[in-house]
MOPAC internal coordinates of N, CA, C and O (Angstrom, degrees):
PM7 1SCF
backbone

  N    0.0000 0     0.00 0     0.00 0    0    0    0
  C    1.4501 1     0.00 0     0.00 0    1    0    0
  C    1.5294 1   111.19 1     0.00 0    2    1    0
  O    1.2310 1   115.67 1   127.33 1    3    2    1
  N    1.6048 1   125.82 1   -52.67 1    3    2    1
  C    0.8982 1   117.32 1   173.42 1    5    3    2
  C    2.0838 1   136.50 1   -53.18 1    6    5    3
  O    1.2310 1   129.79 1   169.12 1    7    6    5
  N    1.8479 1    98.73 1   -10.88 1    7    6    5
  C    1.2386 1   108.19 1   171.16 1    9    7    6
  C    1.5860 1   113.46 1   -88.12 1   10    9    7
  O    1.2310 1   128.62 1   168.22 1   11   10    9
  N    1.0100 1   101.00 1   -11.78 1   11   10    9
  C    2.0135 1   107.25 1   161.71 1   13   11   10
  C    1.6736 1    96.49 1   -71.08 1   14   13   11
  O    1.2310 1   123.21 1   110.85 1   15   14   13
  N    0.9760 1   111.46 1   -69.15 1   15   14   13
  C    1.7463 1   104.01 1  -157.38 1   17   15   14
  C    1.9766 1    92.33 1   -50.03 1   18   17   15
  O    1.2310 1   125.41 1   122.36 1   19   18   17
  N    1.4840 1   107.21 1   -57.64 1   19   18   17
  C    1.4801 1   110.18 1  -159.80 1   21   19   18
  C    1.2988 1    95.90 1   -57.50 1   22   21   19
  O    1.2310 1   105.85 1   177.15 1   23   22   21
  N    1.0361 1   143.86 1    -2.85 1   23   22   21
  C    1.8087 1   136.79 1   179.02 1   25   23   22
  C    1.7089 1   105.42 1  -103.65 1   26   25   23
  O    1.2310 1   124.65 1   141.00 1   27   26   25
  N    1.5379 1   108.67 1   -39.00 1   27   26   25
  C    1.0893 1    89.23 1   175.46 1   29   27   26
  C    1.2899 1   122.26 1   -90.57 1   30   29   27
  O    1.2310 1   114.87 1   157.50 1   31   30   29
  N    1.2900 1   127.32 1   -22.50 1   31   30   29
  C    1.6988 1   116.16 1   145.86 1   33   31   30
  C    1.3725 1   121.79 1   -16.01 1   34   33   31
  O    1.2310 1   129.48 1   120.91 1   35   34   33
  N    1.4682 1    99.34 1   -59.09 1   35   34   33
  C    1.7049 1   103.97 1  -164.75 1   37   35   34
  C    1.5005 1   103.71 1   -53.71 1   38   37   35
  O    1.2310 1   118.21 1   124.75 1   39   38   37
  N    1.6208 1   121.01 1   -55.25 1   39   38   37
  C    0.8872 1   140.71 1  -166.58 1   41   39   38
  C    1.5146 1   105.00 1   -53.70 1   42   41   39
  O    1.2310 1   105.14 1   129.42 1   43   42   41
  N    1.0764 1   145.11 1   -50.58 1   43   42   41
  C    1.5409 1   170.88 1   123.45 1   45   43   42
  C    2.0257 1    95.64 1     6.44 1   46   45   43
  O    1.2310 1   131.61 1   107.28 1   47   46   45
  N    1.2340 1    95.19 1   -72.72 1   47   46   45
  C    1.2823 1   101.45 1  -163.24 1   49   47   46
  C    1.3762 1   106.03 1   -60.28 1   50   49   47
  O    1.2310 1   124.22 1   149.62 1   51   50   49
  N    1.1637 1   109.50 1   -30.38 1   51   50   49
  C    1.9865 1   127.70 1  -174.58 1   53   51   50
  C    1.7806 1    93.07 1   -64.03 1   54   53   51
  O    1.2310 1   115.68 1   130.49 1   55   54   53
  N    1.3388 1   125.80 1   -49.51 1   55   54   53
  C    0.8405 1   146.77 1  -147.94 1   57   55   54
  C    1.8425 1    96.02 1   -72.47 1   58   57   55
  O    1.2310 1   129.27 1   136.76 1   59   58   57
  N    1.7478 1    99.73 1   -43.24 1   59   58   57
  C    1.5673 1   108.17 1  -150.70 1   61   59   58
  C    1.7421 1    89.24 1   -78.46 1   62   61   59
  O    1.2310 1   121.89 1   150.69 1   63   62   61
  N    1.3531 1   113.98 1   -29.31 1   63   62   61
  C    1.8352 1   122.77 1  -171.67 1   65   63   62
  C    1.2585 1   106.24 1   -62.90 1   66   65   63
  O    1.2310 1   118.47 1   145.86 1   67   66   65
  N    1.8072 1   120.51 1   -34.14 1   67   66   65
  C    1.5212 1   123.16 1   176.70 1   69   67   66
  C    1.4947 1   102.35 1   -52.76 1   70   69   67
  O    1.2310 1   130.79 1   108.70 1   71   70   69
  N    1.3555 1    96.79 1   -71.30 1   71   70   69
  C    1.6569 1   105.58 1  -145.97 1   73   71   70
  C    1.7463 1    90.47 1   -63.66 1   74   73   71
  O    1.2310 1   110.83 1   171.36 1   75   74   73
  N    1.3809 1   134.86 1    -8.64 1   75   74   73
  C    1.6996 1   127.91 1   171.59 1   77   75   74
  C    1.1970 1   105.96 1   -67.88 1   78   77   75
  O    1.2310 1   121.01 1   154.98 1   79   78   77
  N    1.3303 1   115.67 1   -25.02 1   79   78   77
  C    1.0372 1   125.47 1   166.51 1   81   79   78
  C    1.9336 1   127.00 1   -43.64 1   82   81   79
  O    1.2310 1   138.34 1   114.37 1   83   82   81
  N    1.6523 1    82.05 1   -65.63 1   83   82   81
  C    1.7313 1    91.23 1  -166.90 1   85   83   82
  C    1.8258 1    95.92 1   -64.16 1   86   85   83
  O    1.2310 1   119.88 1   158.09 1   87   86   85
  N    1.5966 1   117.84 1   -21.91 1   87   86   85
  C    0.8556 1   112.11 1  -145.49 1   89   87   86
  C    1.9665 1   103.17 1   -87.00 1   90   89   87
  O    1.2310 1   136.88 1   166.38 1   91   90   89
  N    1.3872 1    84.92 1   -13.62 1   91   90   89
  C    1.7361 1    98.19 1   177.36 1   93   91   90
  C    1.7446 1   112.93 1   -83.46 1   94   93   91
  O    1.2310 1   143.53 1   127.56 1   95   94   93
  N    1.0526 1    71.88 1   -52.44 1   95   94   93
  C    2.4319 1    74.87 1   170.47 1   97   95   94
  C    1.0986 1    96.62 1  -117.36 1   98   97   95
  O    1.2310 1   115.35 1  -103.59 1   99   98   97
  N    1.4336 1   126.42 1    76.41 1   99   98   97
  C    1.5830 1   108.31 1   178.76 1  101   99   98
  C    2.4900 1    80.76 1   -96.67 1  102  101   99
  O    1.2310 1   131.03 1   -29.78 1  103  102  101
  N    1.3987 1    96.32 1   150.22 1  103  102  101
  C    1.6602 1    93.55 1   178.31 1  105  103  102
  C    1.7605 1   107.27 1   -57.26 1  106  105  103
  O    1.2310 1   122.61 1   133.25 1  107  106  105
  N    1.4737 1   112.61 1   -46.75 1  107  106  105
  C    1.6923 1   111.73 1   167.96 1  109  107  106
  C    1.1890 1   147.48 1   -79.69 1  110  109  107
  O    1.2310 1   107.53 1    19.98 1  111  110  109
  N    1.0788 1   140.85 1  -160.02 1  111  110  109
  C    1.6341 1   130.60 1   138.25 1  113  111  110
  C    1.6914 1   103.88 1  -100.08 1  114  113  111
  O    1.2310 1   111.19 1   160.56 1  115  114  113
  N    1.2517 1   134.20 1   -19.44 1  115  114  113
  C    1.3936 1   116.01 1   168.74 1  117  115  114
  C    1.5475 1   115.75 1   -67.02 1  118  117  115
  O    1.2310 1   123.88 1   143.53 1  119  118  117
  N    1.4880 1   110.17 1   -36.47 1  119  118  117
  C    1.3580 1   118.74 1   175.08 1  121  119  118
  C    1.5877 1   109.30 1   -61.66 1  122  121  119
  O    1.2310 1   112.27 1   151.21 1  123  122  121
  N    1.1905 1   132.18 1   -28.79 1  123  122  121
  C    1.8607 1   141.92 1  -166.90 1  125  123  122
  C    1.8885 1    79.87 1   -84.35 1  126  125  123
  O    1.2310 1   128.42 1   103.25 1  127  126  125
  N    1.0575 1   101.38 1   -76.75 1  127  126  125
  C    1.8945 1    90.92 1  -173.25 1  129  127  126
  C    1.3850 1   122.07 1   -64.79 1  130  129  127
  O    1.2310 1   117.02 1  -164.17 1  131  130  129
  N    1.2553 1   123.27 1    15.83 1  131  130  129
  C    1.7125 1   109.68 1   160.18 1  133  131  130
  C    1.6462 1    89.26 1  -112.40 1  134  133  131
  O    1.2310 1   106.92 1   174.72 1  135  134  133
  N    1.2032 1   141.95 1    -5.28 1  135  134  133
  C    0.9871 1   127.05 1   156.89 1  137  135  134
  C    1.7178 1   128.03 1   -78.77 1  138  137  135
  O    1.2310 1   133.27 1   156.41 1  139  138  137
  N    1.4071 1    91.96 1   -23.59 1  139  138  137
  C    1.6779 1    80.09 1   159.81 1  141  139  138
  C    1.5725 1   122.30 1  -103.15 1  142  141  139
  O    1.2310 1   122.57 1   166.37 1  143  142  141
  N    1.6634 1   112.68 1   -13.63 1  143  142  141
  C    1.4953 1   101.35 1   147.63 1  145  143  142
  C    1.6988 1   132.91 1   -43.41 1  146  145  143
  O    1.2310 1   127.29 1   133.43 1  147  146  145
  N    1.5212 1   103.58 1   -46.57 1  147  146  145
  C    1.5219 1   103.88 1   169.97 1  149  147  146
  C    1.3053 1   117.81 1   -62.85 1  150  149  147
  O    1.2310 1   121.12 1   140.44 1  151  150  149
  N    1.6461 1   115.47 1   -39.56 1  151  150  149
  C    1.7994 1   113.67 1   172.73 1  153  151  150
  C    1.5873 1   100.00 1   -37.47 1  154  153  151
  O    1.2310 1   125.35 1   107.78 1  155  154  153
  N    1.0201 1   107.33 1   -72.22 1  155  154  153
  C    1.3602 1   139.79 1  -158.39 1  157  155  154
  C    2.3615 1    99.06 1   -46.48 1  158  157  155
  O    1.2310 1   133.55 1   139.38 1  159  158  157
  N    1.1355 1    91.41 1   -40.62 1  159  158  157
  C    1.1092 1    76.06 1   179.20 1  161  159  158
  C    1.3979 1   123.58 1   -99.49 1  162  161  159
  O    1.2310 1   113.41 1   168.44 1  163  162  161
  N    1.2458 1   130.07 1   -11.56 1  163  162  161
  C    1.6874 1   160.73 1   109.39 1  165  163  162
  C    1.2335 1    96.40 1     1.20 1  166  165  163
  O    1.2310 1   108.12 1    99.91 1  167  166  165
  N    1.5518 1   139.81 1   -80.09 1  167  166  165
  C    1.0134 1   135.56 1  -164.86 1  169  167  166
  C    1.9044 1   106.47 1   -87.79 1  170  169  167
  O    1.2310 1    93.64 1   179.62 1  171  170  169
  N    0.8934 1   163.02 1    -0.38 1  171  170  169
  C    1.4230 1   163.37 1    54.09 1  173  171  170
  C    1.7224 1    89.22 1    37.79 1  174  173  171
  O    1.2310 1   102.44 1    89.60 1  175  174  173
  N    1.0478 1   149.75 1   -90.40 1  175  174  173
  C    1.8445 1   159.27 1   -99.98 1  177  175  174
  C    1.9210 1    64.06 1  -105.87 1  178  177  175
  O    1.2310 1   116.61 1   106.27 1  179  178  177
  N    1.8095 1   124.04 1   -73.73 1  179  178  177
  C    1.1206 1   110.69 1  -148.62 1  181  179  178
  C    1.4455 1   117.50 1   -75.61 1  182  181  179
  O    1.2310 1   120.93 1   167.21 1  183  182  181
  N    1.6212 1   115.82 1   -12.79 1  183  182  181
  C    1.6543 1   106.18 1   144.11 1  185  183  182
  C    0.9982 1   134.04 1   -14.46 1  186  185  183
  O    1.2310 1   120.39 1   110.04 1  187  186  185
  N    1.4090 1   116.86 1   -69.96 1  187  186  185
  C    1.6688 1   135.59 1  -169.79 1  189  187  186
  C    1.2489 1    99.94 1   -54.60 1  190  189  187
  O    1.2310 1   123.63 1   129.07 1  191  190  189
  N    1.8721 1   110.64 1   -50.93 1  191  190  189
  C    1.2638 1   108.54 1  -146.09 1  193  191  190
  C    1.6636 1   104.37 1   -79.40 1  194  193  191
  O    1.2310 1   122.87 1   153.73 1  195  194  193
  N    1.2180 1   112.11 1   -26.27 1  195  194  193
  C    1.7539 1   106.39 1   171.34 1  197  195  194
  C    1.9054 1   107.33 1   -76.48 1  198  197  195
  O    1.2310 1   124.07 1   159.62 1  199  198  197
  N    1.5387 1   109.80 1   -20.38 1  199  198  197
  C    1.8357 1    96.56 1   168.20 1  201  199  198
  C    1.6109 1   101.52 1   -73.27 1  202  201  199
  O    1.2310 1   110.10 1  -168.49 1  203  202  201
  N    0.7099 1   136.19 1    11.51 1  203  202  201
  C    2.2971 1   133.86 1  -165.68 1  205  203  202
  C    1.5757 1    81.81 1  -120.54 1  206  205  203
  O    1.2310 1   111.61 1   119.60 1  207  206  205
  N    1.4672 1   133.42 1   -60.40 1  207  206  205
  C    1.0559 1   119.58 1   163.37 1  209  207  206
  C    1.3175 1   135.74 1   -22.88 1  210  209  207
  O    1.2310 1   123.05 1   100.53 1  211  210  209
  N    1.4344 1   111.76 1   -79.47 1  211  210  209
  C    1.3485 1   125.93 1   173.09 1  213  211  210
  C    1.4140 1   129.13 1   -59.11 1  214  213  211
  O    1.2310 1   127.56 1   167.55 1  215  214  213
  N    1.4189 1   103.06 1   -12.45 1  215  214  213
  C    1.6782 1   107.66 1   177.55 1  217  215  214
  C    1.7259 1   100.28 1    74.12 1  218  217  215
  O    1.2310 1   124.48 1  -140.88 1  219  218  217
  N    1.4865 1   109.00 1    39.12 1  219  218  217
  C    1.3230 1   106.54 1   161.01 1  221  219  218
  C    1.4495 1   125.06 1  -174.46 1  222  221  219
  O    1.2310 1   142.55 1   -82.99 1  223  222  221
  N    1.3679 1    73.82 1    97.01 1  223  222  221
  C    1.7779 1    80.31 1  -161.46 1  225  223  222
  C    1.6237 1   110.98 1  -103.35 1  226  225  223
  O    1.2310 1   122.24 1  -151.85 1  227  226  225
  N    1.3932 1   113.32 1    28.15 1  227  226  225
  C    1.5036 1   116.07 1   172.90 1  229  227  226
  C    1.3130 1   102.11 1   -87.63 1  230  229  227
  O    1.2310 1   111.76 1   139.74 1  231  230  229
  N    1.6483 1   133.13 1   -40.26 1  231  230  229
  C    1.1098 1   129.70 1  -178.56 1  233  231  230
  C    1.6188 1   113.66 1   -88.56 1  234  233  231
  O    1.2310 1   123.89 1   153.78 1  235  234  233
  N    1.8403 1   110.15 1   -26.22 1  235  234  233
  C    1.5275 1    74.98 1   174.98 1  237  235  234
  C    1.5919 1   125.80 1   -94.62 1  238  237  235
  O    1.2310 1   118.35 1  -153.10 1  239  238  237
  N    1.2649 1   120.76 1    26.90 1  239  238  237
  C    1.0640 1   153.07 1  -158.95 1  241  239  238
  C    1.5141 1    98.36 1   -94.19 1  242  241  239
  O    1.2310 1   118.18 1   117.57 1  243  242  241
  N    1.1743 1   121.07 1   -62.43 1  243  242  241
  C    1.6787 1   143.85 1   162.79 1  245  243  242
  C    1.6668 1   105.43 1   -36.72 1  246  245  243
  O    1.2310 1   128.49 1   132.15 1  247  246  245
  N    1.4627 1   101.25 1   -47.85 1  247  246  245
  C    1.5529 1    94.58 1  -160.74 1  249  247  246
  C    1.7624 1   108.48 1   -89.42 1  250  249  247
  O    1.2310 1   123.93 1   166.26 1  251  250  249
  N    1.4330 1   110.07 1   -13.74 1  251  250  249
  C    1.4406 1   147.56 1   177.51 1  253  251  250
  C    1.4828 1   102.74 1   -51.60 1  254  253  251
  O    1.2310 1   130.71 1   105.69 1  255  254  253
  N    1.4890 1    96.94 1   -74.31 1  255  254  253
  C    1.6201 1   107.34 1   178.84 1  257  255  254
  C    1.6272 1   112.26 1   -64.36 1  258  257  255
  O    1.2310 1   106.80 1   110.10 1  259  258  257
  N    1.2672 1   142.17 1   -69.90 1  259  258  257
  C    1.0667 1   143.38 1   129.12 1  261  259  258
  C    1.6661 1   122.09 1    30.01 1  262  261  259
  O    1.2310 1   131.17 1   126.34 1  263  262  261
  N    1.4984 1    96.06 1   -53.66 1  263  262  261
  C    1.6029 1   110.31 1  -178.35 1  265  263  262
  C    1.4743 1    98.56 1   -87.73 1  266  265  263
  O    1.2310 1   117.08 1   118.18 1  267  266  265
  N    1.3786 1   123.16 1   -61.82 1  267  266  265
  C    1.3573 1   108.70 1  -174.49 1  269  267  266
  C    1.5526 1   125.90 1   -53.53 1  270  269  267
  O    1.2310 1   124.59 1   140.26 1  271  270  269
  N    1.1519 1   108.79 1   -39.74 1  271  270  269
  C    1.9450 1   118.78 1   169.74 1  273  271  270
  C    1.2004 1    92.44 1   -59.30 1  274  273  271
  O    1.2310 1    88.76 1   120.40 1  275  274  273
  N    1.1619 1   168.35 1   -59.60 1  275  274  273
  C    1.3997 1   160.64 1  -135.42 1  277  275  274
  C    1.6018 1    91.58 1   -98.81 1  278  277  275
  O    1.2310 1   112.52 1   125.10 1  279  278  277
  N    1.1941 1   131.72 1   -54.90 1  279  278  277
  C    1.6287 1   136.59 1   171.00 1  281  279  278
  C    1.3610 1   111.12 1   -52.17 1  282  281  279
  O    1.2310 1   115.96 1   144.26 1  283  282  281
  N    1.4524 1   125.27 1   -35.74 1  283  282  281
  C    1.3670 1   126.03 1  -171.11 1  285  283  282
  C    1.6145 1   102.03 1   -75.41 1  286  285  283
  O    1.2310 1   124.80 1   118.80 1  287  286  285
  N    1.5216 1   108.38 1   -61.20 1  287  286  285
  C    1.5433 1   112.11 1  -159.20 1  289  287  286
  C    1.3486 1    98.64 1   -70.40 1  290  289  287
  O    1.2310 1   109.87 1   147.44 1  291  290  289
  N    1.5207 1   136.62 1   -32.56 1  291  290  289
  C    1.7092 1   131.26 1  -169.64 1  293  291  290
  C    1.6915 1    82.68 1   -65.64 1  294  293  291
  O    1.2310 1   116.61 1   121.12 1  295  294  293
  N    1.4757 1   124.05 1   -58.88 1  295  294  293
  C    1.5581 1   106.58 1  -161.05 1  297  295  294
  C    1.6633 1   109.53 1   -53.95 1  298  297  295
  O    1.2310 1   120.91 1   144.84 1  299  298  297
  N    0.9229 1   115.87 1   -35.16 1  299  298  297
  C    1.4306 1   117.51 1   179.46 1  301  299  298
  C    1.4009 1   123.65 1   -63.77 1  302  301  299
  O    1.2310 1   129.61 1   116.49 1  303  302  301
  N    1.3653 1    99.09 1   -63.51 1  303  302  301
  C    1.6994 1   112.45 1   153.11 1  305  303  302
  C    1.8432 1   103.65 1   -28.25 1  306  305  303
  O    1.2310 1   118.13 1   102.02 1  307  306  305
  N    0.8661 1   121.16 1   -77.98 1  307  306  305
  C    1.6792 1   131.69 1  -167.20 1  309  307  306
  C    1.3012 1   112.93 1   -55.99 1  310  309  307
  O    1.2310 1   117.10 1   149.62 1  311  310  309
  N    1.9064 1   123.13 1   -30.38 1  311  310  309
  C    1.2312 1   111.96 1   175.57 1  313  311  310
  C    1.9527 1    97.27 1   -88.02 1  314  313  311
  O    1.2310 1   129.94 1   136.72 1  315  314  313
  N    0.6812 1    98.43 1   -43.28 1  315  314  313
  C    2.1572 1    88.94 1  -167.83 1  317  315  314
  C    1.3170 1    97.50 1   -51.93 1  318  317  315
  O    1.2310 1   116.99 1   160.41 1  319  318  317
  N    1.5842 1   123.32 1   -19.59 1  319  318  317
  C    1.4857 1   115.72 1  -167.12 1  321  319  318
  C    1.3922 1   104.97 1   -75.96 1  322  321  319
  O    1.2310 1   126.24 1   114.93 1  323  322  321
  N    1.7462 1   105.61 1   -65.07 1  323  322  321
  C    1.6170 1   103.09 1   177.19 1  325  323  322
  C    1.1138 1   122.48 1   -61.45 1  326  325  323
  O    1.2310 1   103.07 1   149.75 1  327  326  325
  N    1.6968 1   148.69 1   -30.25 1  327  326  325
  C    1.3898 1   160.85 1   131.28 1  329  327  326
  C    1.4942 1   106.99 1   -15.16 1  330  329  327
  O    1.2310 1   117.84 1   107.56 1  331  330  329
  N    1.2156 1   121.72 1   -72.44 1  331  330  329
  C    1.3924 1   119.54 1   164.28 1  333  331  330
  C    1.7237 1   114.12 1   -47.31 1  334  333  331
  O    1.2310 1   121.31 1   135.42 1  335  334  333
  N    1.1723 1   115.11 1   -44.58 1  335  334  333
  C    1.8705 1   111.75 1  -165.44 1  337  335  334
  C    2.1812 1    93.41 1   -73.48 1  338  337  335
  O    1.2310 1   128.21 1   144.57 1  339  338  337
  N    1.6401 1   101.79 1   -35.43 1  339  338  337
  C    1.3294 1   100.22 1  -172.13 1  341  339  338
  C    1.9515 1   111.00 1   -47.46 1  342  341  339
  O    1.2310 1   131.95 1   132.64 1  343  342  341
  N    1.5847 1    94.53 1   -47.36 1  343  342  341
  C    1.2356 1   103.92 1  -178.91 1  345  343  342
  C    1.4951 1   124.94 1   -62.48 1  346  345  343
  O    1.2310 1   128.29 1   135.42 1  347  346  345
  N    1.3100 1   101.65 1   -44.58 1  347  346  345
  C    1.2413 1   103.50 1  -170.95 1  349  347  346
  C    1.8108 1   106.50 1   -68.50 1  350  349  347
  O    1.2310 1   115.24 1   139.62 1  351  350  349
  N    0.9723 1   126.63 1   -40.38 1  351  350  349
  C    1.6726 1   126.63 1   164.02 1  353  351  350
  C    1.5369 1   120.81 1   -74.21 1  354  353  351
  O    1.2310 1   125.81 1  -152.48 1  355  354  353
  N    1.0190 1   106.43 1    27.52 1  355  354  353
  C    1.5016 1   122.38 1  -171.37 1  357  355  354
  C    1.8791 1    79.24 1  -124.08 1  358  357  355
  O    1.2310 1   108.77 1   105.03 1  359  358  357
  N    0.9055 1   138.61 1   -74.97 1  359  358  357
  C    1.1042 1   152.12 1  -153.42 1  361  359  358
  C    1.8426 1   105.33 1   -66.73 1  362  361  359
  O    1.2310 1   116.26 1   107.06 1  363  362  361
  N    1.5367 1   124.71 1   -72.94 1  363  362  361
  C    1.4713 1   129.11 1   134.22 1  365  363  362
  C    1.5920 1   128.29 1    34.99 1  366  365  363
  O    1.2310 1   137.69 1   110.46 1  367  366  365
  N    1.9029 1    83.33 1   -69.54 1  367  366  365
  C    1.3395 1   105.01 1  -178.02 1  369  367  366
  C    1.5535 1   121.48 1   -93.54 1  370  369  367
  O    1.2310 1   119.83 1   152.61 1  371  370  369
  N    0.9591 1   117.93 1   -27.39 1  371  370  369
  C    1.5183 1   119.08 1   166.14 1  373  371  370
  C    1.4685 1   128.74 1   -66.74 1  374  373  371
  O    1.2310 1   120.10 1   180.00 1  375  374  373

C-alpha cells in the first residue's frame, strides 16, 4: 500500500513541475495564478498523502486545510488585484 501513495506522490510532484511550468511563461498573469492555484492544490492532495504515510493524518490534515484557505484567498486576493489594476489602466488611458 505504501508503494501506491510513494508512486502517486511521484506522479503529483511530476505533475507540480508542469504547471511551474505554465506558471514561468504562462502568456498572462491570470494564466501564472491558476497555475499556482493548481500548485497549490497539488501540494494540499500531497499533504494527506505524507499524513497516510506517517500514520498521522489528524495533524496533517490540520495543516492540509490551513494550506488550501491560505491558497484559495491569496488566488483571489491576486486575481481582483490584477483585474482591478487591468481596469483601472484601461480607464487612465482613454
Amino acid at each position: 500500500m505504501e508503494n501506491l501513495f510513494f508512486a502517486s506522490s511521484m506522479v503529483l510532484i511530476v505533475l507540480v513541475a508542469l504547471c511551474l511550468l505554465r506558471v514561468i511563461g504562462g502568456p498572462t498573469v491570470l494564466d501564472r495564478i491558476l497555475g499556482g492555484n493548481v500548485i497549490g492544490t497539488k501540494v494540499t492532495v500531497l499533504l494527506l498523502i505524507i499524513g497516510v504515510l506517517y500514520k498521522n493524518v489528524e495533524m496533517f490534515v490540520d495543516i492540509a486545510i490551513a494550506y488550501a484557505l491560505l491558497n484559495f484567498i491569496t488566488t483571489l486576493g491576486a486575481a481582483k488585484y490584477f483585474l482591478y489594476r487591468k481596469k483601472a489602466g484601461l480607464q487612465e488611458n482613454d
